[in-house]
N, C-alpha and C positions, 0 to 999 in steps of 0.2 A: 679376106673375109674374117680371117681369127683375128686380127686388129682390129676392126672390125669390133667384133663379138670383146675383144676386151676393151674397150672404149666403152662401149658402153655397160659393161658390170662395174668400169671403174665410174665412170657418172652415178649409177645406182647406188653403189657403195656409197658414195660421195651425198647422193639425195636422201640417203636414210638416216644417214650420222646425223646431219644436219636437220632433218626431221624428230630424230630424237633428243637431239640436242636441247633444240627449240620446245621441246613439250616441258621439259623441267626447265625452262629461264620465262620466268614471270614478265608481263608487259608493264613497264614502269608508269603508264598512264592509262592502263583500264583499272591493273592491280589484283582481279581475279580471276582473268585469263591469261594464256600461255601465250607467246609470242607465236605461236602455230595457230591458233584461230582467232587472235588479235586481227584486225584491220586497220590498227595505227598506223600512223606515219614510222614512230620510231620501235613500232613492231618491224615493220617494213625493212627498216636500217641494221633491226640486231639480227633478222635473216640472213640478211646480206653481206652483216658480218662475218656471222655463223660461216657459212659457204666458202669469204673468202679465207679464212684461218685454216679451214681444211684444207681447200689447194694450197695454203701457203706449208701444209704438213705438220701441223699441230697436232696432238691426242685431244680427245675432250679434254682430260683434264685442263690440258694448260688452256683449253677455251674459255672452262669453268671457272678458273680462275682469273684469265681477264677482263671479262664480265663481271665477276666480283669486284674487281678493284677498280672498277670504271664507272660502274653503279651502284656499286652497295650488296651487304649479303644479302639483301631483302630480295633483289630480283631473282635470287634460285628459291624454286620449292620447297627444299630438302636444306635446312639453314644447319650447317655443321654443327659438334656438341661441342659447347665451349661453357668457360662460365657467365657469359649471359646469359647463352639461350639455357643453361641446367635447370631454371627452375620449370620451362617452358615443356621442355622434352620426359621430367621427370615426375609432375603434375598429375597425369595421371593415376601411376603411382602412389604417392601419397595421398589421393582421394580415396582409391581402392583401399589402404592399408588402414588409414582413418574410420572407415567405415567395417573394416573387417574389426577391430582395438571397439570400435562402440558396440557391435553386436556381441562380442567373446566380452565385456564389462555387462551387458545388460544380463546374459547368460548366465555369468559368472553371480550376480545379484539374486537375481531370479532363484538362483537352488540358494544364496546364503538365507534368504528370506526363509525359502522350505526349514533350512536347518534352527532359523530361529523360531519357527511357529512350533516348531517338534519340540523342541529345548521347554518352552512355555507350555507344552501340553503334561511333559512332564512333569516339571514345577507346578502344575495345577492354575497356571495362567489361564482365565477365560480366552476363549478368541470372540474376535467381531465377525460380524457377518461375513462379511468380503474374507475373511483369512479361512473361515469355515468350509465357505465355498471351495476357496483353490483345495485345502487340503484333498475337500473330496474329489476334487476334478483330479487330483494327483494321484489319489489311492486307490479312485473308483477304477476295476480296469475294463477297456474298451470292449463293445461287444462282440461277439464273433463274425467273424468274417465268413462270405461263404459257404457252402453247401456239409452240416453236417448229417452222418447217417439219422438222425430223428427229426431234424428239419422240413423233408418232406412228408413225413406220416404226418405232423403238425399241422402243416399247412391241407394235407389232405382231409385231415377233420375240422376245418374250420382256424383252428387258433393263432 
């Protein structure tokens, strides 16, 4: 009976590796699907791979690795860092930092402008309309927020 009961943990063990295995090794002829919900033929074949590597006592690793070199890095999900893939994995990255360098430049403009319309105010430089404006949008300050003590006597009389 406990032969038995380890028979089959070792089949289980055996049906999961290979079930995880198979979710990260990509189907060479669907291309978007895992070799686990593929219904290829050579879905079919790298299952059956998969399964016999394990009884034959391999780690994933060295499974993962001769699927790479049988089909290409392409069929794993998860394509190691190398320098091909660095601009691939690091992309994001330099999108984020790109955009972060143009908002802190546009920032960074925004107040030199303030410090040149100041500088001309001094000098006795006219401004234009549009520079009149921002000053005042800059100077004027915001109105109060929230409930102060003569707010509601205000509103209680009308105003």
């Amino acid at each position: 009976m406990a032969n038995e009961e380890d028979e089959v943990k070792k089949v289980q063990v055996v049906e999961a590796r290979a079930r995880n295995i198979s979710h990260n090794v990509r189907c060479t002829e669907c291309g978007s699907q895992s070799i686990e919900d593929s219904g290829a033929d050579i879905a079919i074949l790298l299952r059956k791979l998969i399964r016999d590597e394990i009884h034959a006592g391999k780690t994933d690793k060295e499974i993962y690795k001769k699927l790479e070199e049988d089909y290409g890095e392409t069929v794993l999900y998860a394509p190691k860092f190398d320098l091909q893939t660095a601009a691939l994995w690091l992309s994001p990255l330099l999108v984020a930092g790109a955009a972060v360098g143009i908002w802190a430049y546009k920032k960074h403009r925004q107040k030199t402008n303030v410090h040149i319309m100041a500088l001309n105010l001094v000098r006795g430089v006219p401004l234009t309309p549009t520079e009149k404006q921002t000053m005042l949008d800059l100077l004027t300050p915001p109105p109060p927020q929230g409930a102060t003590p003569f707010s509601f006597w205000r509103r209680w009389q009308g105003q």
